[in-house]
C-alpha positions as a printed NumPy array, in Angstrom:
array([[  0.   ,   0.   ,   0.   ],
       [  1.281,   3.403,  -0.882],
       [  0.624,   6.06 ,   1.221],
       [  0.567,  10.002,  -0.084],
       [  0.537,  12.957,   2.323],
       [  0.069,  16.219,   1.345],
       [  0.772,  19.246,   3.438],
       [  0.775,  22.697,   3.35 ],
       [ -2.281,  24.082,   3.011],
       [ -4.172,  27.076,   4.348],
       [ -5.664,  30.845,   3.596],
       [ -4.363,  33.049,   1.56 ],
       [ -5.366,  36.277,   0.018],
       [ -5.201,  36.582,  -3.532],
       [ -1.803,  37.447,  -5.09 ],
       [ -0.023,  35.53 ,  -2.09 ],
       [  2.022,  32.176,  -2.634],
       [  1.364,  28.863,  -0.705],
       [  3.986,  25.782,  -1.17 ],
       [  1.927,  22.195,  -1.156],
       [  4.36 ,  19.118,  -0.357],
       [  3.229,  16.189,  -0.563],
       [  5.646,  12.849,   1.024],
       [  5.746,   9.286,  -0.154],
       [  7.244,   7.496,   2.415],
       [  8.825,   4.12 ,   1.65 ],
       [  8.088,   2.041,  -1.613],
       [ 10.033,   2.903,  -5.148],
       [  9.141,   6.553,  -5.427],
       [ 11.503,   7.635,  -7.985],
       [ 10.188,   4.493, -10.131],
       [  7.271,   7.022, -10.942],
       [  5.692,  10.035, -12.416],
       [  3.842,  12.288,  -9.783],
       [  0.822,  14.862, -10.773],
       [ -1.204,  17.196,  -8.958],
       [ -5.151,  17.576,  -8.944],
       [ -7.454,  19.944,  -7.749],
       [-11.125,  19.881,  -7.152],
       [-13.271,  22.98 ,  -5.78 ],
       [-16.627,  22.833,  -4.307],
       [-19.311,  21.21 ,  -6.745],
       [-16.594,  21.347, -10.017],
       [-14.775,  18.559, -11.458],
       [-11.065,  17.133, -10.703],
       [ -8.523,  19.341, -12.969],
       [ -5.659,  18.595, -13.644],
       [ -3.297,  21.346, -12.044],
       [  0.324,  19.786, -13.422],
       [  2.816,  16.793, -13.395],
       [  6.346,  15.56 , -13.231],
       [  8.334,  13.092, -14.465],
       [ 10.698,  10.286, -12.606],
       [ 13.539,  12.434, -13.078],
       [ 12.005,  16.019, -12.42 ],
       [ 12.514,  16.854, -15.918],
       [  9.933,  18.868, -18.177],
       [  7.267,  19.364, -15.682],
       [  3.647,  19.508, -17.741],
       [  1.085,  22.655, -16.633],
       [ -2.689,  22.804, -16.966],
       [ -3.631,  25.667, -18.506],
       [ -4.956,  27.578, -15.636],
       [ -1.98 ,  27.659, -13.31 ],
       [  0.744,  27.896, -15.846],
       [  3.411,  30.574, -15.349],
       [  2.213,  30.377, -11.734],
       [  2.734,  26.948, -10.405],
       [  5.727,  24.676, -10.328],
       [  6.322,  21.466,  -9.714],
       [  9.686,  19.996,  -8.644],
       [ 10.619,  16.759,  -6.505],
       [ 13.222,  15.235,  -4.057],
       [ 13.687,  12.228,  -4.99 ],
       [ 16.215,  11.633,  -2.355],
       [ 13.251,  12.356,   0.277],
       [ 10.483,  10.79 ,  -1.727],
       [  8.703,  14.464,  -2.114],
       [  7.377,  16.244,  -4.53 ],
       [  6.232,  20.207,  -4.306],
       [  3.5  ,  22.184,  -5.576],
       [  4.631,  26.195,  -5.559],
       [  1.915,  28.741,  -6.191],
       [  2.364,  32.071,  -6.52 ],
       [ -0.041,  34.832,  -7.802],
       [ -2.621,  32.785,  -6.073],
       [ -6.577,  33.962,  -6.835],
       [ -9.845,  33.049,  -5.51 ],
       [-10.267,  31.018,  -8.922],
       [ -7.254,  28.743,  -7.182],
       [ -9.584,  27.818,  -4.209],
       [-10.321,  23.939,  -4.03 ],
       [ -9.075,  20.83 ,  -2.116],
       [ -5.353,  19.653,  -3.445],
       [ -4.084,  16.506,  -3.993],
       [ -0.934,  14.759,  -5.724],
       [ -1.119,  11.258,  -6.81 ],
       [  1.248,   8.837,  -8.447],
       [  0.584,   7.904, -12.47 ],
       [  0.648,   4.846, -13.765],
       [ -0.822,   5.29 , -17.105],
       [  0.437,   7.076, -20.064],
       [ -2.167,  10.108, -20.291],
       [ -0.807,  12.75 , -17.745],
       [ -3.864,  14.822, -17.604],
       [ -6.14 ,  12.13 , -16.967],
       [ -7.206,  11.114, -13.163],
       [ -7.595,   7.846, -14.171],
       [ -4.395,   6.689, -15.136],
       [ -3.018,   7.538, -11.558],
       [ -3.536,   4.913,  -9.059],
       [ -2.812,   6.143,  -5.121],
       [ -3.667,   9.429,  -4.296],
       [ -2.91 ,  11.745,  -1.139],
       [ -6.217,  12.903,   1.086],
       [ -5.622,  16.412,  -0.087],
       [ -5.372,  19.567,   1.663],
       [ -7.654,  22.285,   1.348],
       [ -6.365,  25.691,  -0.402],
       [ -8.465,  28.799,  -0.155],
       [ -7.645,  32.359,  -1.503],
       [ -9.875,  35.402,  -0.502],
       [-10.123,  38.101,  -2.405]])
């Protein structure tokens, strides 16, 4: 069983910066490519960006790029979410999740997934 833990959460106002981490303790972390979800209140999952084994070329959803990055540690089986130029559009619950499939932007071809943590920008 693999477990994801993501951390970092909180308030913000809008135009602030929050960092999301998000641990995988044990198992063959670097063995896999990590993504990042979101999912406000009453919308659909969306696909906020991912990373590959090796950190290289993260991939952006439309919404957050130029804003977010993704990078990871793979020597402390972590992966990070950094948001800057946050806005109340950026509010939902968080979560990273490992991919095992071959379409990055698709929830389904991840297979663990953290609990999320909850993100919310006021304006």
């Amino acid at each position: 069983q693999v477990q994801l833990v993501e951390t970092g959460g909180g308030l913000v106002q809008a135009g602030g910066s929050l960092r999301l981490s998000c641990a995988a303790p044990g198992g063959s972390f670097s063995s896999y490519a990590m993504g990042w979800f979101r999912q406000g209140t009453g919308k659909e999952r969306e696909f906020v960006g991912a990373i590959t084994r090796s950190g290289y070329r993260p991939y952006y959803g439309d919404s957050v790029k130029g804003r977010f990055t993704i990078s990871r540690d793979n020597a402390k089986n972590a992966v990070t979410l950094q948001m800057n130029s946050l806005e109340p559009e950026d509010t939902a619950v968080y979560y990273c999740a490992r991919r095992i499939g071959s379409t990055i932007t698709n929830p389904y071809d991840y297979d663990y997934w953290g609990q999320g943590t909850q993100v919310t920008v006021s304006s």
